[in-house]
C-alpha positions as CSV (number, residue, x, y, z in Angstrom):
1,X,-1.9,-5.3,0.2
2,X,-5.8,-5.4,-0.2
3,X,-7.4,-5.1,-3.3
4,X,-8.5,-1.1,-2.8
5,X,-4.9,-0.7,-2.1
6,X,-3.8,-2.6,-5.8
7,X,-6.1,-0.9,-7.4
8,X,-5.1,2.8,-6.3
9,X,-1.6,2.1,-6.5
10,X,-2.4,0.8,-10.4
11,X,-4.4,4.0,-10.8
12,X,-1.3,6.1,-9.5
13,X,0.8,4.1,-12.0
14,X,-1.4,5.2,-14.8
15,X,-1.9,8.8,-13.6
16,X,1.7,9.3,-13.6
17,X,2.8,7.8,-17.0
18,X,-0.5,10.2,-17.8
19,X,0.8,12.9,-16.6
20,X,4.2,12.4,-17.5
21,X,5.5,13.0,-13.7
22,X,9.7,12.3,-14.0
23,X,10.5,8.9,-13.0
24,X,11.8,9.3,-8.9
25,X,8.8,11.4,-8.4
26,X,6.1,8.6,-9.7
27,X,8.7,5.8,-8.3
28,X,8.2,7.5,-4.3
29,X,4.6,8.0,-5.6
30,X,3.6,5.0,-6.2
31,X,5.8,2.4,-3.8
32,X,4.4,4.7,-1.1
33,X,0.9,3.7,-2.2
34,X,2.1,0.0,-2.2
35,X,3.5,-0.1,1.5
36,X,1.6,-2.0,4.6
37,X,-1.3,-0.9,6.4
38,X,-0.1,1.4,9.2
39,X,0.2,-0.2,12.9
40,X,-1.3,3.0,14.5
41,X,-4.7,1.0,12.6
42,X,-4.4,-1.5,15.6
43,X,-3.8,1.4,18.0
44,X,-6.5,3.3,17.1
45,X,-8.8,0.5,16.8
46,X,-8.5,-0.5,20.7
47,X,-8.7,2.9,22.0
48,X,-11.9,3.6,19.3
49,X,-13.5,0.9,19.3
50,X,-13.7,-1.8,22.0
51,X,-15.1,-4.3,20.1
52,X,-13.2,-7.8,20.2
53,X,-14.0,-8.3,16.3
54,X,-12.9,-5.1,15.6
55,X,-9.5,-5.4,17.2
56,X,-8.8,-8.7,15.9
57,X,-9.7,-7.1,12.1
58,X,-7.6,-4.7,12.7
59,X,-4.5,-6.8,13.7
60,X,-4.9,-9.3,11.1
61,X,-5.1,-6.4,8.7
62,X,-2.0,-4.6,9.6
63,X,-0.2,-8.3,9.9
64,X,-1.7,-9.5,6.5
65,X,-0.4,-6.4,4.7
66,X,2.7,-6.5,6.5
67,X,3.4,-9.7,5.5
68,X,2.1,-9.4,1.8
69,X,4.1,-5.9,1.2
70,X,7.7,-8.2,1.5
71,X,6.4,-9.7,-2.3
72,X,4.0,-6.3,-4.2
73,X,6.8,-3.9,-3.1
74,X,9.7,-5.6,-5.0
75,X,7.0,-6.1,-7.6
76,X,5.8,-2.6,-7.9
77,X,9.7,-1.7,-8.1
78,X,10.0,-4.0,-10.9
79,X,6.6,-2.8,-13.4
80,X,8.3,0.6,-12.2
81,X,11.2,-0.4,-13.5
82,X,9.7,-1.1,-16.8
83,X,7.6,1.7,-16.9
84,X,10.7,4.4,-15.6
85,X,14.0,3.1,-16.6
């Protein structure tokens, strides 16, 4: 999860207890914020844009989020658990 991504998904968090959204609603709302970078990035990146920079960037974003989404899901389920119970 980048940073952007942490901060939106803290945003959504606060919007929703804001706005008083019922609890499965904010719950998909925000863990679908929270999941990995789509692969299609990758994809997308090699057909768009042939540079080898580019491409690796790409990759190591999708893997890095990938990767990182196994620990700030179960998190996010947890503050939601907190916040929705």
């Amino acid at each position: 999860m980048t940073r952007h991504t942490r901060h939106i998904t803290t945003a959504l968090l606060a919007l929703c207890l804001l706005a008083g959204l019922e609890g499965e609603l904010a719950r998909v709302a925000v863990i679908f914020t929270a999941l990995p970078t789509a692969s299609l990035l990758a994809a997308f990146t090699i057909q768009y844009d042939p540079s080898r920079d580019s491409q690796f960037e790409a990759a190591a974003t999708v893997l890095l989020s990938t990767l990182l989404s196994a620990f700030t899901i179960p998190l996010w389920a947890a503050v939601l658990g907190v916040c929705y119970p």
